[in-house]
C-alpha positions as CSV (number, residue, x, y, z in Angstrom):
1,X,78.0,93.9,115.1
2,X,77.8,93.9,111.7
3,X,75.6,90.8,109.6
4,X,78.0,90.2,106.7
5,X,78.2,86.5,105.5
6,X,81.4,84.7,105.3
7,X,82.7,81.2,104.1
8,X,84.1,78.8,106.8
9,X,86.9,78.7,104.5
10,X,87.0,82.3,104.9
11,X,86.3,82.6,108.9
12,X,89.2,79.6,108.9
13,X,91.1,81.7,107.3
14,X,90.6,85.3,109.0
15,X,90.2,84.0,112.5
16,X,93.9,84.2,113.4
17,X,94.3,87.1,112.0
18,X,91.4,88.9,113.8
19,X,93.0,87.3,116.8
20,X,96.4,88.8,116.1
21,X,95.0,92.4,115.5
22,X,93.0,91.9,118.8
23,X,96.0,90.6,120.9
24,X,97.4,94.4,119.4
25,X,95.0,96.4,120.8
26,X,95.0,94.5,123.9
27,X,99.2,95.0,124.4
28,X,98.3,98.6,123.3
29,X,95.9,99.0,125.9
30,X,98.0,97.7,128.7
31,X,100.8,100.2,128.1
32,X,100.8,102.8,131.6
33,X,100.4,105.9,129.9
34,X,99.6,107.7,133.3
35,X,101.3,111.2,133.3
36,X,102.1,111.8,129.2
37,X,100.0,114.1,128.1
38,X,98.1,113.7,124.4
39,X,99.0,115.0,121.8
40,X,98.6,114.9,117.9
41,X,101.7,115.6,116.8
42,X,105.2,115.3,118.5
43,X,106.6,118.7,117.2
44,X,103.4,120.6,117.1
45,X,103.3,121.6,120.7
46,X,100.1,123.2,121.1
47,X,100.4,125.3,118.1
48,X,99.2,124.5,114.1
49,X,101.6,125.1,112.0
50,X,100.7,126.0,108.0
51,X,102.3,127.2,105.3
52,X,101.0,130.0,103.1
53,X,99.1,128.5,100.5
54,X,100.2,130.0,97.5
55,X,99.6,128.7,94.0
56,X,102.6,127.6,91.9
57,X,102.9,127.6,88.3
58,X,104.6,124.1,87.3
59,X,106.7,125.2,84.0
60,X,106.5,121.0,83.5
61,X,102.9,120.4,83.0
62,X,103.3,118.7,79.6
63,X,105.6,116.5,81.0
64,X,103.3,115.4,83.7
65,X,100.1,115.5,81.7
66,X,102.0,113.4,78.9
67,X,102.5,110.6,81.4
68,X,98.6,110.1,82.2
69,X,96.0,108.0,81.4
70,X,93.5,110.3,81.0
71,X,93.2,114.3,80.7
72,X,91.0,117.0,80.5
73,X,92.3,120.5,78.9
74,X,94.9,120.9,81.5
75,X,93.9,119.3,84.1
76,X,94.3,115.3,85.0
77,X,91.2,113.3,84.6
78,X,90.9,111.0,87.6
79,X,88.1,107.9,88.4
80,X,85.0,109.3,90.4
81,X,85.2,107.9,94.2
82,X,81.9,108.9,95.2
């Protein structure tokens, strides 16, 4: 388990909703899945299915790139994640 601290306001306040998810996983795990086979994807049936990937010319680029916060040259300027 992980050591994180929380309030007893907060542990008050999460506890039935831990509970709840829990009680989830439990109905989840009781369903008799014995004889469907897994799968992924419904409609993929054993196969992936791609499309070419082609790049596309946008003749509206102003048009997006005028309704963002924040651009560089042509591109749109986003926050770093990492």
């Amino acid at each position: 388990m992980a050591h994180i601290s929380v309030t007893d306001e907060e542990v008050k306040e999460w506890e039935p909703q831990l509970q709840q998810i829990v009680s989830w996983f439990n109905q989840l795990q009781a369903v008799d899945v014995e004889g469907v086979p897994p799968a992924v994807r419904i409609d993929m049936e054993g196969e992936n299915v791609l499309r070419p990937d082609k790049p596309v010319q946008y003749e509206a680029r102003e048009a997006i790139l005028s309704q963002v916060p924040e651009t560089e040259g042509e591109f749109v300027k986003v926050p770093k994640i990492l």
